[in-house]
C-alpha distance (Angstrom), angle and dihedral (degrees) to the residues before:
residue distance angle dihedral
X1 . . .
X2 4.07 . .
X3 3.44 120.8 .
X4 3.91 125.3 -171.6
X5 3.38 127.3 -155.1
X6 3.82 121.2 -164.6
X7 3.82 108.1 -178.7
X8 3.39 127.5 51.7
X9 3.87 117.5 -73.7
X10 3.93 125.8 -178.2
X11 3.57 108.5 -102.4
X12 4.20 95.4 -109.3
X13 3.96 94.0 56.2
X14 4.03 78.8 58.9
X15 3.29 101.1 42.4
X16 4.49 81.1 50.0
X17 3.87 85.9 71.3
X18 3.54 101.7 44.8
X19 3.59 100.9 53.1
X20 3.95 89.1 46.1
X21 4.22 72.2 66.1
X22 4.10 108.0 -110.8
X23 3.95 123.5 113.4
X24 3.58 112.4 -96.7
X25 4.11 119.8 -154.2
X26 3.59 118.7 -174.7
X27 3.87 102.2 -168.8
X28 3.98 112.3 162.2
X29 3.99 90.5 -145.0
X30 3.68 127.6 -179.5
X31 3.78 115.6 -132.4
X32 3.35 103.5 -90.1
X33 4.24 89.6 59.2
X34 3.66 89.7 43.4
X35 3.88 97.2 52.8
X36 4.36 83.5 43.2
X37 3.94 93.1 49.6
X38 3.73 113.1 28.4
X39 4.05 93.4 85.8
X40 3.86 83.1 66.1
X41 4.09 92.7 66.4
X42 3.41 141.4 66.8
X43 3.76 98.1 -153.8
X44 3.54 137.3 30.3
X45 3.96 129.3 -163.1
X46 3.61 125.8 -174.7
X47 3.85 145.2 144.7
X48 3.63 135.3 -144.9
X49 3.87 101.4 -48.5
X50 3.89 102.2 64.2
X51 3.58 120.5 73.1
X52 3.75 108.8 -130.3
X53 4.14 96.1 -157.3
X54 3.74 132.1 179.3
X55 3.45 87.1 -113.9
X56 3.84 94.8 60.9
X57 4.11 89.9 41.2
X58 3.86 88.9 52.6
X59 3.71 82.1 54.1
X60 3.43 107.4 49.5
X61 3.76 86.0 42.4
X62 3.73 89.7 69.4
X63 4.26 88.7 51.6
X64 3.63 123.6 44.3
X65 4.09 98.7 -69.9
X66 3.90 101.4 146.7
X67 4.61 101.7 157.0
X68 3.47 133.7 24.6
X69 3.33 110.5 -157.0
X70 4.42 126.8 -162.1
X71 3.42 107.7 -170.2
X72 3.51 99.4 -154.0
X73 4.43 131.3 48.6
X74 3.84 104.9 -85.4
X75 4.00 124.0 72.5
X76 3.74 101.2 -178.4
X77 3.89 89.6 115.1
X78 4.26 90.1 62.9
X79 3.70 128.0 69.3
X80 3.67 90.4 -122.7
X81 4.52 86.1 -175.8
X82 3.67 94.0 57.5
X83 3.95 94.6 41.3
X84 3.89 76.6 56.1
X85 3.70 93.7 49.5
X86 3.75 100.0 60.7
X87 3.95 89.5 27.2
X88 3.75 93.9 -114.8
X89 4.08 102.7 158.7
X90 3.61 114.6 -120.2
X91 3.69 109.2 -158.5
X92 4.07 133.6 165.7
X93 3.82 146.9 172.4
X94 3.81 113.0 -91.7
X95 3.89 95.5 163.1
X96 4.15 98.5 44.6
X97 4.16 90.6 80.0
X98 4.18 103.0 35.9
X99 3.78 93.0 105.3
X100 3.59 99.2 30.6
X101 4.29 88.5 56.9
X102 4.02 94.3 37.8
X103 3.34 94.7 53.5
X104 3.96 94.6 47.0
X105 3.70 89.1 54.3
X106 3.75 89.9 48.1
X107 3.99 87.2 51.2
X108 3.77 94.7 44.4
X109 3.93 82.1 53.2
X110 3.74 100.7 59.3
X111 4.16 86.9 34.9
X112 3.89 85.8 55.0
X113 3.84 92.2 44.2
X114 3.76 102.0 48.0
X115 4.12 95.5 33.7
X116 3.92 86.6 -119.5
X117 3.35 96.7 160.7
X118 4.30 96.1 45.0
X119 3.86 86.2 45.5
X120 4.02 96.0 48.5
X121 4.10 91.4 50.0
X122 3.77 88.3 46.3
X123 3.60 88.9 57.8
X124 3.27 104.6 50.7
X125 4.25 89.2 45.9
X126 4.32 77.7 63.2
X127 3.52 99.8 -109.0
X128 4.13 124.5 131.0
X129 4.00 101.3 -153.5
X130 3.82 95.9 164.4
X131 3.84 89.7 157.8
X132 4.20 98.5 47.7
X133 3.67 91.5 69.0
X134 3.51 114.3 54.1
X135 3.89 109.2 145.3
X136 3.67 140.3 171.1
X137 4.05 147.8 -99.1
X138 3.69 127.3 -91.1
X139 4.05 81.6 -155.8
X140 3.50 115.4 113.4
X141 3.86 95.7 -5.7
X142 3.35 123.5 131.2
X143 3.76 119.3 -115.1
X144 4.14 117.0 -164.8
X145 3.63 113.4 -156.9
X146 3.61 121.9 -150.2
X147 3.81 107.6 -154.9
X148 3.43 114.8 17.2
X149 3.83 109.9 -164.2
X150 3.72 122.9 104.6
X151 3.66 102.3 -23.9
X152 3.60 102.7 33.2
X153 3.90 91.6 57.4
X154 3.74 84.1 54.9
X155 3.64 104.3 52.5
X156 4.04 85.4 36.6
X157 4.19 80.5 60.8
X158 3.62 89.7 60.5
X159 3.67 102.1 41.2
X160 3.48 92.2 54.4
X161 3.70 86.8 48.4
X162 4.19 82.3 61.7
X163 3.72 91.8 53.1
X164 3.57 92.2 -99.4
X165 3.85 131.4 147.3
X166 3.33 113.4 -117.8
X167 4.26 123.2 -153.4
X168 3.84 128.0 156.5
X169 3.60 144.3 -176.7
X170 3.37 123.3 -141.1
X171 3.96 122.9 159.5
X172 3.53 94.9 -154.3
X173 3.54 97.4 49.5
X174 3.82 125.3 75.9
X175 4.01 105.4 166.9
X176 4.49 117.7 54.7
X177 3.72 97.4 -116.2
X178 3.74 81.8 -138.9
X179 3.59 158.3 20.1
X180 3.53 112.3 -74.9
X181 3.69 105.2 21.6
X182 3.52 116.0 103.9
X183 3.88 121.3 -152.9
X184 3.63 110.7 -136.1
X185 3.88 139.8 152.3
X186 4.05 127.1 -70.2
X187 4.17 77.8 -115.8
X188 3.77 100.9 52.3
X189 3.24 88.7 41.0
X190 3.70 101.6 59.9
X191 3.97 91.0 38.3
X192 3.69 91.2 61.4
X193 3.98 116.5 23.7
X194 4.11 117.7 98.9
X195 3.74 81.4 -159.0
X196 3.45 140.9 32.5
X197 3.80 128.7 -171.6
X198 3.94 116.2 -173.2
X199 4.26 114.5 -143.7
X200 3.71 103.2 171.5
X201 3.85 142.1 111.4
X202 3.56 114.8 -96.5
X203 4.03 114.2 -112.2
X204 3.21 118.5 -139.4
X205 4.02 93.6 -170.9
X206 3.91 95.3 52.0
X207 3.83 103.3 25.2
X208 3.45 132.8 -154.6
X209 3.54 116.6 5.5
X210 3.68 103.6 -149.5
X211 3.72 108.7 55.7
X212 3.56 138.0 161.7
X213 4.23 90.3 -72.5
X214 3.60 83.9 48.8
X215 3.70 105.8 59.0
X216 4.16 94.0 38.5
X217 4.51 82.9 62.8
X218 3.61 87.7 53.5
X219 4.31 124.4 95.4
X220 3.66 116.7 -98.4
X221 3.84 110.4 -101.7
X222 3.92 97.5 32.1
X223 3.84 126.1 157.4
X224 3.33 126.2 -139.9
X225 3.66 136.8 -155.3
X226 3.78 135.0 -177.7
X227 3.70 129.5 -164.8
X228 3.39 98.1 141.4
X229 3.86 120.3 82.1
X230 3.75 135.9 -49.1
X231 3.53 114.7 -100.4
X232 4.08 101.4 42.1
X233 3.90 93.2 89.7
X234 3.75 117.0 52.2
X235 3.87 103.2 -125.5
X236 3.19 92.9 -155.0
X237 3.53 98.8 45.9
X238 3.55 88.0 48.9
X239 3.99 92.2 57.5
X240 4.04 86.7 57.1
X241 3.57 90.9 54.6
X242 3.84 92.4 48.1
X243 3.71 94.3 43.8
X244 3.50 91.2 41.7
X245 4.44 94.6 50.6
X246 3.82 90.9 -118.6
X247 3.90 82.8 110.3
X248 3.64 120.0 42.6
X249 3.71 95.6 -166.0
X250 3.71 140.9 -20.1
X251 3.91 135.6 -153.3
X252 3.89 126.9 -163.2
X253 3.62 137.1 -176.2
X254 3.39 91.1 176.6
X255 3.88 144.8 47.4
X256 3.84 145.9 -172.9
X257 4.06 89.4 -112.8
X258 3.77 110.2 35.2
X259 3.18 121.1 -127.4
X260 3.98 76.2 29.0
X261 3.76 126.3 -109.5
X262 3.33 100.5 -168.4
X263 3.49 99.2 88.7
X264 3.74 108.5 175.7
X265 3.76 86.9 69.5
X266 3.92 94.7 51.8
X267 3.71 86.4 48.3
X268 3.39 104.5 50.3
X269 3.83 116.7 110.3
X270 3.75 99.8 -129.4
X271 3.94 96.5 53.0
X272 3.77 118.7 89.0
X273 4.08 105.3 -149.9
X274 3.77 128.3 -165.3
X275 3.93 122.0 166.4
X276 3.94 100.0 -106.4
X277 3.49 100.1 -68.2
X278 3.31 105.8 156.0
X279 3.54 111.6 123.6
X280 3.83 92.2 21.9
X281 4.02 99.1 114.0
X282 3.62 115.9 115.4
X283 3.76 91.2 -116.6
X284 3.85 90.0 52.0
X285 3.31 93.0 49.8
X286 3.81 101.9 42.6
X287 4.02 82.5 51.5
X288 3.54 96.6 53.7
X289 3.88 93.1 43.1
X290 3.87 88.1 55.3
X291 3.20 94.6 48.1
X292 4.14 97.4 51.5
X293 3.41 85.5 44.0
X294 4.06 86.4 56.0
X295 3.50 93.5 36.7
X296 3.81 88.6 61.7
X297 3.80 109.1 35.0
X298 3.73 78.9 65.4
X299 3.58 97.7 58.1
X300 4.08 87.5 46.3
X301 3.34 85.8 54.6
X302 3.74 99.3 54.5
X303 4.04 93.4 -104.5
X304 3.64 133.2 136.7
X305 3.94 105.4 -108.6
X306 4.19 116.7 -133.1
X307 3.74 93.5 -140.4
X308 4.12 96.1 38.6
X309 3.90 96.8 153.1
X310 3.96 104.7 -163.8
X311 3.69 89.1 39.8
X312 3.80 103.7 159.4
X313 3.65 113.9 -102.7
């Protein structure tokens, strides 16, 4: 069978398909080509960049399109109702970024904690300010996870491995999926975590989930990190709270306008920004690549997929 992919894939995930025996096209086409070509394949595979619209399902519906495949977590880019519609499978890669995220958030912790970002630019402007940047210890803090599936079990691995405590909220999860995490309530957690790091999907229905009444339940002096989605923390919110000393300092990797436009957030000097880079290490990626690929050669084949994401229910 043909399968396109539009976004740029590493060179083994390609190779994956062919030998499994169908004709692989990488072409990275601009929407216009896309909507022209898809009816021609069976499957298509993309990432973040290419805009997988209604108009192009509807399209490919009308060809031979049978799987969509996103080789990496999020789906936001596909039109997961009209894949439905013409029961065109939809699958992606949930498991290729875990480590690659956790251990960002972990690094965006100790960056936030020791100012290493503030103290490398003041550096390189000359200056020696030993004394402006003293900071604090992960050890025998308490970190409160928000979202503890997949990537919040990793990063809670390497907290505890910092001699931190480790407890999480998560309302679709009633048992710890470990030792040493302790399941409490979205309110105990904010009234007794130094940090918090957010890994859930953003809601479009109920918004962000760390809002103005939020941040006033949470300790004086907390740090906050977000490698989850744009939208869940209230960026505006969030620059009361810094302004204010409720937060000491923030990091993001991701916004609720990407790139962001609220600039007096980026800008601030106690938030640690970098452009949604989560799951962009070339282990991650090579992971998630493999596992799209996986995800839909089985499909092709006439398999149920693991990671089919508009499964019926």
């Amino acid at each position: 069978m043909k399968i396109l992919v539009t976004d740029k894939t590493e060179q083994e995930v390609l190779q994956q398909m062919k030998t499994a025996g169908h004709e692989v096209v990488f072409n990275e086409m601009d929407p216009a080509t896309l909507l022209a070509e898809i009816s021609k394949y069976d499957a298509l595979m993309v990432r973040s960049r290419t805009k997988v619209t209604a108009e192009v399902i509807e399209k490919g519906a009308k060809g031979n399109l049978k799987v969509i495949g996103r080789a990496g977590i999020g789906v936001d880019n596909i039109d997961l109702p009209t894949a439905s519609k013409y029961n065109i499978k939809v699958v992606n890669a949930p498991t290729g970024s875990t480590v690659s995220v956790a251990e960002l958030a972990l690094g965006l912790m100790l960056a936030t904690s020791r100012s290493i970002p503030q103290a490398d630019r003041s550096m390189k402007q000359g200056l020696w300010e030993k004394k402006a940047f003293k900071g604090v210890e992960l050890s025998e803090k308490t970190l409160g996870i928000i979202g503890i599936g997949r990537i919040g079990a990793e990063l809670a691995k390497r907290a505890m491995a910092c001699n931190m405590k480790v407890v999480a909220y998560d309302k679709y999860v009633t048992k710890s999926p470990m030792k040493g995490i302790t399941l409490v309530s979205l309110d105990a957690l904010l009234g007794s975590a130094d940090y918090i790091s957010l890994h859930i999907p953003f809601n479009k229905q109920e918004g962000a989930v760390l809002k103005d009444a939020e941040f006033g339940k949470m300790k004086n002096g907390v740090i906050l990190v977000n490698c989850a989605r744009g939208g869940t923390v209230d960026e505006k919110a969030l620059l009361k709270a810094l302004q204010a000393g409720k937060v000491r300092a923030a990091a993001l990797d991701v916004y609720e306008a990407e790139p962001p436009v609220f600039k007096d957030i980026v800008n601030h000097p106690g938030v640690v920004c970098t452009p949604h880079i989560g799951a962009s290490t070339k282990e991650g990626q090579l992971r998630a690549g493999s596992i799209c690929a996986e995800q839909v050669l089985l499909v092709l084949a006439g398999k149920t997929p693991e990671f089919w994401v508009n499964r019926p229910k």
